[in-house]
C-alpha positions as CSV (number, residue, x, y, z in Angstrom):
1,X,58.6,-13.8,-6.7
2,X,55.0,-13.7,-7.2
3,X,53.8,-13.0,-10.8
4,X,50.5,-11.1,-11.1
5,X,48.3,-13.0,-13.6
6,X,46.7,-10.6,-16.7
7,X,43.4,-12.4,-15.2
8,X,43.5,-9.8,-12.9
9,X,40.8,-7.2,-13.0
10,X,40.9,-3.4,-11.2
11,X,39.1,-2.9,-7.8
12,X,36.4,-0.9,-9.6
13,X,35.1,-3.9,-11.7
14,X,35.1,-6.2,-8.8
15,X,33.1,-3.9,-6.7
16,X,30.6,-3.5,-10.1
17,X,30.5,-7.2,-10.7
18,X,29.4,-7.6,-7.0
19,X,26.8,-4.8,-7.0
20,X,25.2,-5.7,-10.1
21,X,23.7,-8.9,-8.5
22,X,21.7,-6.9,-5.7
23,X,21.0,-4.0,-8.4
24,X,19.5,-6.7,-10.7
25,X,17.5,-8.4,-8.2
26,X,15.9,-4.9,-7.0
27,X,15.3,-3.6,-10.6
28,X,13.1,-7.1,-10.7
29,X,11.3,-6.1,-7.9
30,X,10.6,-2.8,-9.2
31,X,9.1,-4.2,-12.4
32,X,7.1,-7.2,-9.7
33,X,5.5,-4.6,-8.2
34,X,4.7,-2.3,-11.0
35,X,2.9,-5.7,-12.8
36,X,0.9,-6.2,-9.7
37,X,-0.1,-3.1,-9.3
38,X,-1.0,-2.9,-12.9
39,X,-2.8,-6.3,-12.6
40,X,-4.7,-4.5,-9.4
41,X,-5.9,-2.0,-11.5
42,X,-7.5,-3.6,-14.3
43,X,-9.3,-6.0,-12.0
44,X,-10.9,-2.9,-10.1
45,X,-11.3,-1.3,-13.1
46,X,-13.0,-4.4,-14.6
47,X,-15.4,-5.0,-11.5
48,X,-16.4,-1.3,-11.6
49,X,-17.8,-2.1,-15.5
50,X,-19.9,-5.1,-14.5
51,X,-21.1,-2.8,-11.3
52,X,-22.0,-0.1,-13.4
53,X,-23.7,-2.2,-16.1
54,X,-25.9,-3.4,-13.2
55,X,-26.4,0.0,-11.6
56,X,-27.3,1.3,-15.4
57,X,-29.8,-1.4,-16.0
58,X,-31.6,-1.0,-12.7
59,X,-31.7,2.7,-13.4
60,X,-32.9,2.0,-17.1
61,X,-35.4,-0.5,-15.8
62,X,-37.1,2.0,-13.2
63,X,-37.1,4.9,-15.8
64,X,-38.8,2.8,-18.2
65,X,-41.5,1.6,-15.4
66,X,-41.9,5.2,-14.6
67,X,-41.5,6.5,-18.2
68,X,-39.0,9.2,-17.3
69,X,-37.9,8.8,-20.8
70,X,-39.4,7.8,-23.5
71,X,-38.4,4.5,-25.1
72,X,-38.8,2.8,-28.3
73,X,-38.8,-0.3,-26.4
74,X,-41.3,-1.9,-24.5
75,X,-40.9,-2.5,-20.7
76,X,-40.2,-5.6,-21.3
77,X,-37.1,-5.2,-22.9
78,X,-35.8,-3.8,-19.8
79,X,-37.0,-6.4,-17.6
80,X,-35.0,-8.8,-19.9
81,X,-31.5,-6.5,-19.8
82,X,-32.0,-6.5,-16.0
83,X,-32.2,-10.3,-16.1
84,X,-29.1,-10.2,-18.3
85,X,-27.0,-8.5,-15.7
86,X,-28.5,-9.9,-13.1
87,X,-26.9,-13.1,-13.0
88,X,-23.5,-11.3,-11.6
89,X,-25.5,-9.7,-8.7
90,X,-24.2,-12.4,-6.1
91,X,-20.6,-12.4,-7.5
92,X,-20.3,-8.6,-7.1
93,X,-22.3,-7.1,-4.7
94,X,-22.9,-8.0,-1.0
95,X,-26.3,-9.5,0.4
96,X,-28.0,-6.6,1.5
97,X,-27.6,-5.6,-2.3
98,X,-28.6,-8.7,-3.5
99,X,-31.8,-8.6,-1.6
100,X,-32.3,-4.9,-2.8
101,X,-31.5,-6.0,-6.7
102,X,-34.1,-9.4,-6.0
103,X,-36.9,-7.1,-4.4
104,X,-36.5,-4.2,-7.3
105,X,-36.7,-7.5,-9.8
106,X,-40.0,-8.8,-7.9
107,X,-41.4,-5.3,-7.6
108,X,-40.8,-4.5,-11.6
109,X,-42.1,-7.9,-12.6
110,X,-45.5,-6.7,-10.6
111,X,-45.9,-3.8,-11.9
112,X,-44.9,-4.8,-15.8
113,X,-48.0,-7.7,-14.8
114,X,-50.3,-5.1,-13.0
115,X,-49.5,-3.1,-16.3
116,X,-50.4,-5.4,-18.8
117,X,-53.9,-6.3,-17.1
118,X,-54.6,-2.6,-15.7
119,X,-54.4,-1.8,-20.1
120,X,-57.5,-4.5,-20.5
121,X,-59.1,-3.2,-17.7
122,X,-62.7,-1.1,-17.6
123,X,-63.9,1.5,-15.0
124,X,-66.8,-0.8,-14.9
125,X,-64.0,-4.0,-13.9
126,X,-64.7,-4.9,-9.8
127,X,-61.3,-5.3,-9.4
128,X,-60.4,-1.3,-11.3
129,X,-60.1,0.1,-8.0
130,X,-58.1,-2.5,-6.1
131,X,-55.5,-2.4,-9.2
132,X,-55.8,1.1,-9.6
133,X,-54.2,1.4,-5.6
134,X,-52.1,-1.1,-6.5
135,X,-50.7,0.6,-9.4
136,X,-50.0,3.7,-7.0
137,X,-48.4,1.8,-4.4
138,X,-45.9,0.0,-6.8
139,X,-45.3,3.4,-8.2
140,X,-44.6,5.4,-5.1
141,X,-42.4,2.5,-4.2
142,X,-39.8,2.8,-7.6
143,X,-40.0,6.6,-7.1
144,X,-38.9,5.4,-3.6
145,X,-36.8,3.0,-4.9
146,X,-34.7,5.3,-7.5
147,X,-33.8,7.9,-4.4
148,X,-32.4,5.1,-2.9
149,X,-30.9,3.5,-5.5
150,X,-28.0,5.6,-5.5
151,X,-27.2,5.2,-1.1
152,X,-26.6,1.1,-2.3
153,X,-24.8,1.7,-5.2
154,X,-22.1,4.7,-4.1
155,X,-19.9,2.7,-2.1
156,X,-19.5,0.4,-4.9
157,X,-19.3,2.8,-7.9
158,X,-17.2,5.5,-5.8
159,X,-13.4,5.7,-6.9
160,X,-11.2,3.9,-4.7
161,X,-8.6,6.5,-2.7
162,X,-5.0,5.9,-3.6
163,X,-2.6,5.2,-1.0
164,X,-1.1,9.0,-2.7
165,X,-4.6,10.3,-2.1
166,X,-5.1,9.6,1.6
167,X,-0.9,10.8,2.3
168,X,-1.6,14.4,0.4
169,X,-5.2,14.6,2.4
170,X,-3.7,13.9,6.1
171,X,-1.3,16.4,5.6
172,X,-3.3,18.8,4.9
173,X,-5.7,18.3,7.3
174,X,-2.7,17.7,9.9
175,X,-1.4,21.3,8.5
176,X,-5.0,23.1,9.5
177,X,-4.9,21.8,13.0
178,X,-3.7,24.9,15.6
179,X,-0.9,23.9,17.7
């Protein structure tokens, strides 16, 4: 005769015992993904700051040029923010950026210079008219230049569509179509 052993535990519990492995394992991947996708997020969240530090500097730095505001501090001041946030330019944007940043930097430098001399110039100067055009040209170019301005910067300053986003906005364009 075979003696059942008070070891013995009811189906039910087995059954438990085995799913709790698998059920473990997939609440861990649950909380994986909801870290990385957490993780995701502050790093886009983060690289939109530094972009829009740059994009608000360049925009400050034109304004000032152009005085579309006035400021209590010189031009220069602006030149050196820009220069601040300018070392990131490479890290965060692509070339044709950089290249747009680098010639807006020349450009602003010029003009500052063209500035500073033009204010110790005379009508009387040989060189008035010649800086005078030069002055208008530099000009018409950051007026140019702030239109523009924000064509380069929307892709990267845009929000990002969600996965959700994209799902909710097929359907309803899938839902307009006539069948």
């Amino acid at each position: 005769m075979i003696v059942p052993s008070h070891n013995e535990l009811p189906n039910w519990v087995s059954y438990l015992q085995a799913f709790s492995t698998p059920a473990i394992a997939i609440a861990g991947i649950a909380i994986a993904w909801g870290q990385l996708r957490l993780a995701n997020n502050k790093y886009e969240s983060e690289f939109y700051e530094r972009r829009l530090a740059i994009y608000n500097a360049t925009r400050q730095l034109i304004d000032s040029l152009l005085n579309k505001e006035p400021h209590k501090e010189p031009k220069l001041y602006y030149l050196a923010l820009f220069n601040k946030v300018a070392s990131e330019f490479v890290f965060i944007f692509n070339q044709d950026v950089v290249t747009y940043l680098e010639e807006i930097r020349e450009k602003a430098y010029q003009y500052w210079l063209l500035d500073n001399r033009f204010s110790r110039l005379y009508t009387s100067d040989p060189n008035y008219e010649s800086n005078m055009q030069e002055e208008r040209e530099l000009i018409a170019w950051l007026e140019h230049t702030s239109e523009i301005m924000i064509v380069k910067f929307k892709p990267y300053l845009a929000p990002r569509r969600r996965w959700r986003d994209r799902i909710v906005q097929f359907s309803r364009r899938s839902a307009r179509k006539p069948i």
